[in-house]
C-alpha distance (Angstrom), angle and dihedral (degrees) to the residues before:
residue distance angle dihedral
X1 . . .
X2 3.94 . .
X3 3.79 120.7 .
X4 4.05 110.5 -176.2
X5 4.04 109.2 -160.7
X6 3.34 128.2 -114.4
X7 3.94 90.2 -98.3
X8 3.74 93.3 55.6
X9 3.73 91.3 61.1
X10 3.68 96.0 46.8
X11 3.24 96.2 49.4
X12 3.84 84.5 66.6
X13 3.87 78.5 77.3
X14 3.64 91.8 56.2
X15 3.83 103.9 50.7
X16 3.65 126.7 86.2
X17 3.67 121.9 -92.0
X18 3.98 92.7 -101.8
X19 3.82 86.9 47.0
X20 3.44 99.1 53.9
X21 3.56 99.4 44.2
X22 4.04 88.8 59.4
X23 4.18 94.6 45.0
X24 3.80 84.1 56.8
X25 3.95 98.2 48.6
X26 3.90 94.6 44.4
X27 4.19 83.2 51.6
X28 3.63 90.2 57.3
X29 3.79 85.2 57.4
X30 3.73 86.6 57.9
X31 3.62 91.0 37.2
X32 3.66 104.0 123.0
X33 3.54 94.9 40.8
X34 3.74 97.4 55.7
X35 3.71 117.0 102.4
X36 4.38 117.2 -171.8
X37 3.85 110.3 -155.5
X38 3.83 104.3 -139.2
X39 3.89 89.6 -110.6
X40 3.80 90.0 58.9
X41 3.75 87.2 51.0
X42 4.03 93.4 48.6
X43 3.48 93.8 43.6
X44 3.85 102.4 44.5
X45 4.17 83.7 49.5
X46 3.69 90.8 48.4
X47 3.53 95.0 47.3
X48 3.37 110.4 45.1
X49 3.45 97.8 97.1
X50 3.62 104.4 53.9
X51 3.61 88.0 58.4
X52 3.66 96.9 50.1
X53 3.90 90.1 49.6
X54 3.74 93.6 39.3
X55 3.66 93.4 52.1
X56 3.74 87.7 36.0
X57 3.77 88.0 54.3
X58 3.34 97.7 41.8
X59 3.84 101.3 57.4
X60 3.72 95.6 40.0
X61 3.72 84.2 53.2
X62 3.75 96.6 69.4
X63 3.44 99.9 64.5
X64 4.19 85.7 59.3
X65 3.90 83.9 46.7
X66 3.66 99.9 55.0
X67 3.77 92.9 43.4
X68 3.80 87.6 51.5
X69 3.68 90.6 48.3
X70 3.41 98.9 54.9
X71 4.15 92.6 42.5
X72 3.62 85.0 54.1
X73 4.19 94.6 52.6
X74 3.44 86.0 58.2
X75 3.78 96.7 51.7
X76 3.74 90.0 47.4
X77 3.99 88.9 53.5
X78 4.19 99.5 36.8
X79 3.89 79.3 56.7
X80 3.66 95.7 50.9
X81 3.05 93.5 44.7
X82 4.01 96.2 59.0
X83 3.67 94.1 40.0
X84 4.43 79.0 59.5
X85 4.17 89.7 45.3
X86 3.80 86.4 46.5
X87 3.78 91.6 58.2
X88 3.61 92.9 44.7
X89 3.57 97.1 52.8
X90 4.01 92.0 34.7
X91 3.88 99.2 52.6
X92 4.06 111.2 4.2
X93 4.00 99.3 36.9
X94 3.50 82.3 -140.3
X95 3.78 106.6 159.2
X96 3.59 97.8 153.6
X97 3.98 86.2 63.5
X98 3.84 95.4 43.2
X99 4.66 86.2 56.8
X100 4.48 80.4 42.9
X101 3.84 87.6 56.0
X102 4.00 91.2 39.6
X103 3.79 86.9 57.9
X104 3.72 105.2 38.0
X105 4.05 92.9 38.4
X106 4.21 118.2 47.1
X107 3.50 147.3 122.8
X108 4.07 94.7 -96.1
X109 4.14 95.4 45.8
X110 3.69 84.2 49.0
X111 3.47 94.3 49.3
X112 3.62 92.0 45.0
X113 3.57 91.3 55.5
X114 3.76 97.8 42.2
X115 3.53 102.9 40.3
X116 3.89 100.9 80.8
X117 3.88 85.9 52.0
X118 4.26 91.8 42.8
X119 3.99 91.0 49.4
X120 3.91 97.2 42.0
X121 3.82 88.4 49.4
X122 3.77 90.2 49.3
X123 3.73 90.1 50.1
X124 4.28 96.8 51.9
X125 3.79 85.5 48.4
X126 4.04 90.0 51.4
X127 3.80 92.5 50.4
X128 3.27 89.8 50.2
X129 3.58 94.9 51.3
X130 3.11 94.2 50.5
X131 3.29 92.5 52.4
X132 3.20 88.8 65.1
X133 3.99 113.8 26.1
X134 3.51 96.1 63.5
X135 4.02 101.6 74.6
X136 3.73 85.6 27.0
X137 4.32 96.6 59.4
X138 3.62 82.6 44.8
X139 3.29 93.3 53.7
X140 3.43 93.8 49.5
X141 3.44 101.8 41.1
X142 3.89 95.3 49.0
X143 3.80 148.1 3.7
X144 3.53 118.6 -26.3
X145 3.79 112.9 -108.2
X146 4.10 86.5 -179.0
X147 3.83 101.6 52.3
X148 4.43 88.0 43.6
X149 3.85 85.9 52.0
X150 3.72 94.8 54.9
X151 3.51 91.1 42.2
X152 3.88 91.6 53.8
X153 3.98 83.6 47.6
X154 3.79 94.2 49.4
X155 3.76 95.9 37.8
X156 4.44 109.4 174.1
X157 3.88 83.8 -26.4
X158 4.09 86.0 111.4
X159 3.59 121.4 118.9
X160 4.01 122.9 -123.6
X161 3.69 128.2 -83.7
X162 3.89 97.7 -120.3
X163 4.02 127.6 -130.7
X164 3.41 128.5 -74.6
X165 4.09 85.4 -119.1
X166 3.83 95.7 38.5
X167 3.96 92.1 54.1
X168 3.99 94.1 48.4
X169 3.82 88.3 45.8
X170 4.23 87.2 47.9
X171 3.91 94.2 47.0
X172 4.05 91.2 38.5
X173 3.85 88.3 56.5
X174 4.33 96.1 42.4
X175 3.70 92.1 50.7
X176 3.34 103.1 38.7
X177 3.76 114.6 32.5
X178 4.15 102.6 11.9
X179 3.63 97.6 39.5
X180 3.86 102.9 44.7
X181 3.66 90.5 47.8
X182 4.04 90.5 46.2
X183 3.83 100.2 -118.6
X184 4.12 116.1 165.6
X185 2.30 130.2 -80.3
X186 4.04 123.9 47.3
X187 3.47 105.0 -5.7
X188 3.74 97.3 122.6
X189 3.63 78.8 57.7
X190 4.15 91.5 74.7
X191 3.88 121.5 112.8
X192 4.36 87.9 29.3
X193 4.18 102.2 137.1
X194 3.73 101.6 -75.5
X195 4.31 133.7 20.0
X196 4.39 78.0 -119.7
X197 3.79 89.0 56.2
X198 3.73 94.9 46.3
X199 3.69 97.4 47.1
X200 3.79 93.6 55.9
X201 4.22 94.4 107.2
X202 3.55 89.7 37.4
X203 3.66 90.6 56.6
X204 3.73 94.2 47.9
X205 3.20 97.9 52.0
X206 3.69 94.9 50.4
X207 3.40 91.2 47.0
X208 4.16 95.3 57.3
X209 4.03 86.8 40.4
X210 4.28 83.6 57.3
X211 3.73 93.5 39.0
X212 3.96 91.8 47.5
X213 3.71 91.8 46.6
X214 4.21 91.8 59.9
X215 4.07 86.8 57.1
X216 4.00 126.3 95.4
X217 3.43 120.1 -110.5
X218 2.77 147.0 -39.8
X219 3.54 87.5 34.0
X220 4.32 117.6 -160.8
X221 3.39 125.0 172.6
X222 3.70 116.7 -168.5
X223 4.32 114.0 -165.2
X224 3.50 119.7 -170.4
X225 3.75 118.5 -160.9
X226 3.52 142.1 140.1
X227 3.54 98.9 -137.5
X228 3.79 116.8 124.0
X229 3.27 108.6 162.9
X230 3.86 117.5 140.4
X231 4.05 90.7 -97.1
X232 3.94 91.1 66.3
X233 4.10 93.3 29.8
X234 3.25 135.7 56.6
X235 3.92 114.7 -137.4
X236 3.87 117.0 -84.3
X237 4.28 113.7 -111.1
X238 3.83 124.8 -158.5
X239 3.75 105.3 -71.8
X240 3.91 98.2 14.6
X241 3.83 129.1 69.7
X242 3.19 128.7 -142.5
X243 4.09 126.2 -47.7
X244 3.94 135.3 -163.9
X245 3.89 107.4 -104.7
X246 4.20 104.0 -86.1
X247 4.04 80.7 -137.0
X248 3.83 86.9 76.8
X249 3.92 98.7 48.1
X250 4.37 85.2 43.6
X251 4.01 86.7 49.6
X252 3.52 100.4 38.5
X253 4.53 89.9 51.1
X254 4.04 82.6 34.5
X255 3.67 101.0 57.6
X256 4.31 103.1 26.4
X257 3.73 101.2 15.1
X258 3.71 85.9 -123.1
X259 4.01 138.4 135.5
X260 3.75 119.5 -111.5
X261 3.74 128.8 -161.6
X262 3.81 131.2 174.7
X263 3.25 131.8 -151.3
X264 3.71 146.2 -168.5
X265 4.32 108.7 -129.5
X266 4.00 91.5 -131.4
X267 4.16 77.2 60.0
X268 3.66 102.8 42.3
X269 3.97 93.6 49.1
X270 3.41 93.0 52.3
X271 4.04 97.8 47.5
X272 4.49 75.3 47.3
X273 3.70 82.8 52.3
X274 4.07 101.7 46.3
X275 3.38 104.1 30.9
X276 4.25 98.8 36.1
X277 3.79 94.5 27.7
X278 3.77 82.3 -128.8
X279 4.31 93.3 178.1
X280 4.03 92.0 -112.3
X281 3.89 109.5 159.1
X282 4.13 112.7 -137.7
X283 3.77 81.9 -121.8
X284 3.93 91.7 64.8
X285 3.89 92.2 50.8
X286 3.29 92.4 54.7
X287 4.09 94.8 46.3
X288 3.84 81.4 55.2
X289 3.57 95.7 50.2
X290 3.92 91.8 47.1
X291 3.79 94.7 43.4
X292 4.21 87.3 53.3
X293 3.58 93.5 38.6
X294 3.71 85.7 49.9
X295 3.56 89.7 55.8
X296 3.21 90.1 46.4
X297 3.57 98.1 65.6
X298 3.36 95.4 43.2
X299 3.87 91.9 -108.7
X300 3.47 98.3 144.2
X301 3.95 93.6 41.8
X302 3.87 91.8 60.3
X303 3.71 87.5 79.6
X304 3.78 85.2 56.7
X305 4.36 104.6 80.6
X306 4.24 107.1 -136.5
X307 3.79 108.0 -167.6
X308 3.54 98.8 -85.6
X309 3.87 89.7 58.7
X310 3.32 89.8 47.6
X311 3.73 106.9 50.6
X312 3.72 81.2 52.8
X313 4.17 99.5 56.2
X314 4.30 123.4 48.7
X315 3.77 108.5 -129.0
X316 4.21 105.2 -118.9
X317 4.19 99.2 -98.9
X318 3.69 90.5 -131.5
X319 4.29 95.1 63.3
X320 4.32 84.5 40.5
X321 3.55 87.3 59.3
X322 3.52 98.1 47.4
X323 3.74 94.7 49.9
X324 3.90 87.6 47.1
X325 3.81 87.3 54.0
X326 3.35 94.2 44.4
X327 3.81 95.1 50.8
X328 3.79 86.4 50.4
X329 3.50 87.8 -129.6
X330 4.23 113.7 176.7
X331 3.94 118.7 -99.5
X332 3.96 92.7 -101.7
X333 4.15 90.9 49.1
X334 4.11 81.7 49.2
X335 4.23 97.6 47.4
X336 3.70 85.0 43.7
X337 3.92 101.1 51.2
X338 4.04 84.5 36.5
X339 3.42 109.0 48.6
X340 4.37 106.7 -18.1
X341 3.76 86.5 81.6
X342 3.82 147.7 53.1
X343 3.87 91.2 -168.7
X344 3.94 107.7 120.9
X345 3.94 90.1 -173.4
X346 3.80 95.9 61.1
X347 3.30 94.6 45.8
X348 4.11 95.9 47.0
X349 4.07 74.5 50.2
X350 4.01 93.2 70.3
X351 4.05 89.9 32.7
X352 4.07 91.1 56.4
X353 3.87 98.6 30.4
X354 4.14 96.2 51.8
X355 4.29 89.5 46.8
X356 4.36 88.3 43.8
X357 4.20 84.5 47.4
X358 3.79 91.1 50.3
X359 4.12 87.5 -125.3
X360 3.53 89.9 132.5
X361 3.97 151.4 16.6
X362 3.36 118.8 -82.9
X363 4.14 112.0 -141.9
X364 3.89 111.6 -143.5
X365 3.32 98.2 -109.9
X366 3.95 104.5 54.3
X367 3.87 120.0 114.3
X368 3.44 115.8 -114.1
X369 3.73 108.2 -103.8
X370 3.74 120.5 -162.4
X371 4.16 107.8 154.6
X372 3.52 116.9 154.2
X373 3.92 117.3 -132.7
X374 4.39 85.5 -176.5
X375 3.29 141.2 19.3
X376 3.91 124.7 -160.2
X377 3.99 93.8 -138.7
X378 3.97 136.8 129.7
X379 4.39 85.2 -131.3
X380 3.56 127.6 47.3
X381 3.70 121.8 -114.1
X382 3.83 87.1 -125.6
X383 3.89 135.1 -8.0
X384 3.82 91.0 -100.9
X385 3.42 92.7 67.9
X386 4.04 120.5 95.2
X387 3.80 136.0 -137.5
X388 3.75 117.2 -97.7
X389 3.41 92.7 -113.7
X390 3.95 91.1 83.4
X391 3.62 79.9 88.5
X392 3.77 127.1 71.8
X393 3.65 126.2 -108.5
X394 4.06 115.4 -88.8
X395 3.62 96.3 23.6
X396 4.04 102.5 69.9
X397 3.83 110.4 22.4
X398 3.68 97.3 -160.6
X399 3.92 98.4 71.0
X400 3.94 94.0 130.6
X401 3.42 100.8 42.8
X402 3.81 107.1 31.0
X403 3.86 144.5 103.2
X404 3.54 116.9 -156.0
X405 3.84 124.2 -160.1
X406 3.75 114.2 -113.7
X407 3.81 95.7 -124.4
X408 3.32 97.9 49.9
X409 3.61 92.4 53.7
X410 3.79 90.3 54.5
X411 4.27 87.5 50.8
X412 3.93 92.3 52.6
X413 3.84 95.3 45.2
X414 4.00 84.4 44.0
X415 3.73 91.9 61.0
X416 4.11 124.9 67.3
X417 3.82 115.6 -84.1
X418 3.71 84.0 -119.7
X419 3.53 98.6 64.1
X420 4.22 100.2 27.8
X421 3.73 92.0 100.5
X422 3.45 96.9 74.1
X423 3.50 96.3 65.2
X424 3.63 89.3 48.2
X425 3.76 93.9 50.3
X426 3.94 89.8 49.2
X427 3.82 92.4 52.8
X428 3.75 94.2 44.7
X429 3.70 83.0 53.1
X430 4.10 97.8 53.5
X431 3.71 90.5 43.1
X432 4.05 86.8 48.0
X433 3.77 90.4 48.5
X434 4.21 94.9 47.5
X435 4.49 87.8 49.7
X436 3.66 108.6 27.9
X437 3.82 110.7 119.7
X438 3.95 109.6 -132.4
X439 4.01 124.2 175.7
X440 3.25 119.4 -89.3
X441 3.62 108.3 -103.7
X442 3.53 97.8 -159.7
X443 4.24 88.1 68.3
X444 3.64 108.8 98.1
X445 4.30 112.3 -131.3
């Protein structure tokens, strides 16, 4: 049996068109040994969309960052240059050198010099946007040829959503027995947004180590992902990289008598490529390795602002007011967020909630934004943040089992009573929209 993670099948999103078109022909050569745990399917549906914008937003953002790059050079030199003319005229009286440097050193001779380097810049980052951009805006714009493709390649092979009861008891026993005492996989998932959203490798794997179990023997299950995080591998010692946990391999022959291997994708298409002379080019193996290596380093996620990136960087006033308008938030909530107070976080808060809630457009340029202001969790994130009692019965629903951040406490108790509830209402609806359990389109009826 062959489970791909989640990441594997996003990244099908990430490749070039050429790329993408051989991944999904050597899968159908796989085909009918390919096996999708239901939380694969849910979240490779659910997030679909944040990697087409992300990538989206990410290549149409280089264009912006060359242009500021080159606007900044000449900052850095114009200021040089007067600090230079200031000495001159301060200590030499040397105005005759001050007009020389006025001549030899300005904005058109640097733009003369600069400009064949600024355009040809501007014209690698187009081709490679449009490299990209075209399957992607089609993507967005209408049906997804990608997701029917992998459907057609999974066909019924899709696990089962679970049971209301069976998921509670699954999460229940990830975040408060596995997790705490660091058992792979997941744990470096604790303290994400809700117990449901940290539980999500946990349930995976579980669900593969059931699925496996029902098979005859010998039973192998081979899963190819390019997550190494330190809940699937062990740290790497002098003299020998990194390993998957032993743990999994003990629970995986413990609990369905079957044989696990992992895998990294750049690996497994190139065993598809040798041993089922699946017609993978070298160049694609090394676009997969690069787009999970990427991943890897969080190279894509830079683009998205955490908290400390965002305390650090003031949100432009005229995409705060949109996402104030399109939260519908009262006139005091929109003084306060423009103008009431100096907290950057809060006001990223509205920018990234109002684009995750669909209330608005998102431009091609924005950062991704995804700050939480709660988390449904038995711990705190950190020992700043407060109980959910700090906030009154029928206005946040989560006061015995909540953490709330400390600055958005002080932005709802900043705000009139009147009017507090709709922040409340807009957090309840981000946390909703990160936990809610929807079918998994890629089932057939």
């Amino acid at each position: 049996m062959i489970v791909l993670d989640t990441n594997v099948l996003l990244d099908l999103y990430r490749y070039t068109p050429e790329a993408r078109d051989e991944v999904l022909e050597a899968l159908k050569r796989v085909a009918v040994n390919l096996w999708m745990p239901y939380q694969v399917g849910l979240e490779f549906v659910r997030g679909r969309n944040k990697v087409i914008h992300d990538r989206t937003r990410l290549l149409s953002a280089v264009a912006q960052q060359v242009r500021q790059g080159f606007d900044q050079a000449w900052q850095d030199i114009a200021s040089a240059l007067a600090q230079v003319k200031q000495l001159l005229a301060n200590h030499a009286n040397d105005h005759a050198g001050q007009r020389e440097l006025d001549e030899l050193i300005n904005l058109r001779s640097f733009q003369e010099l600069t400009d064949p380097w600024r355009q040809e810049l501007l014209n690698r980052a187009e081709q490679i946007k449009n490299s990209h951009d075209v399957q992607l805006g089609s993507l967005v714009a209408g049906p997804d040829s990608v997701l029917q493709q992998v459907a057609e390649i999974y066909e019924d092979r899709i696990g089962e959503p679970p049971s209301d009861s069976d998921l509670q008891r699954q999460v229940e026993k990830a975040t408060r027995f596995r997790y705490p005492n660091r058992i792979p996989p997941g744990f470096a998932d604790s303290g994400k947004g809700t117990d449901l959203a940290a539980a999500g490798d946990f349930l995976l794997w579980d669900e593969v180590v059931r699925r496996v179990s029902t098979l005859p023997h010998p039973r192998r299950v081979l899963f190819v992902s390019s997550d190494a995080k330190e809940d699937w591998y062990e740290p790497s010692t002098p003299g020998r990289r990194k390993q998957p946990w032993p743990h999994l391999f003990e629970e995986m022959r413990s609990r369905s008598q079957a044989e696990l291997l992992i895998v990294r994708p750049q690996d497994f298409f190139s065993d598809v490529r040798e041993y089922l002379h699946a017609a993978i080019a070298q160049s694609t193996v090394e676009e997969i390795e690069k787009a999970a290596d990427a991943r890897g380093a969080q190279g894509e996620r830079a683009t998205v602002l955490t908290e400390e990136r965002a305390r650090a960087m003031t949100p432009p006033e005229e995409l705060l007011l949109k996402a104030c308008t399109a939260a519908e938030l009262p006139p005091s909530v929109v003084r306060y967020a423009l103008s009431g107070t100096e907290d950057p976080v809060f006001k990223w808060w509205l920018i990234g909630t109002t684009a995750l809630l669909d209330l608005r457009v998102v431009s091609d340029d924005e950062f991704g934004v995804d700050l939480n202001a709660a988390v449904v969790s038995e711990t705190p994130p950190d020992d700043a943040w407060v109980g959910g009692e700090v906030f009154p019965p029928g206005q946040w629903p989560y006061r015995t089992s909540s953490w709330i951040a400390p600055w958005f406490v002080g932005a709802v108790k900043s705000v009139p009573l009147a009017d507090r509830g709709s922040l409340l209402r807009l957090e309840v609806r981000r946390i909703n929209a990160h936990s809610m359990q929807d079918e998994n389109p890629l089932k057939g009826d």
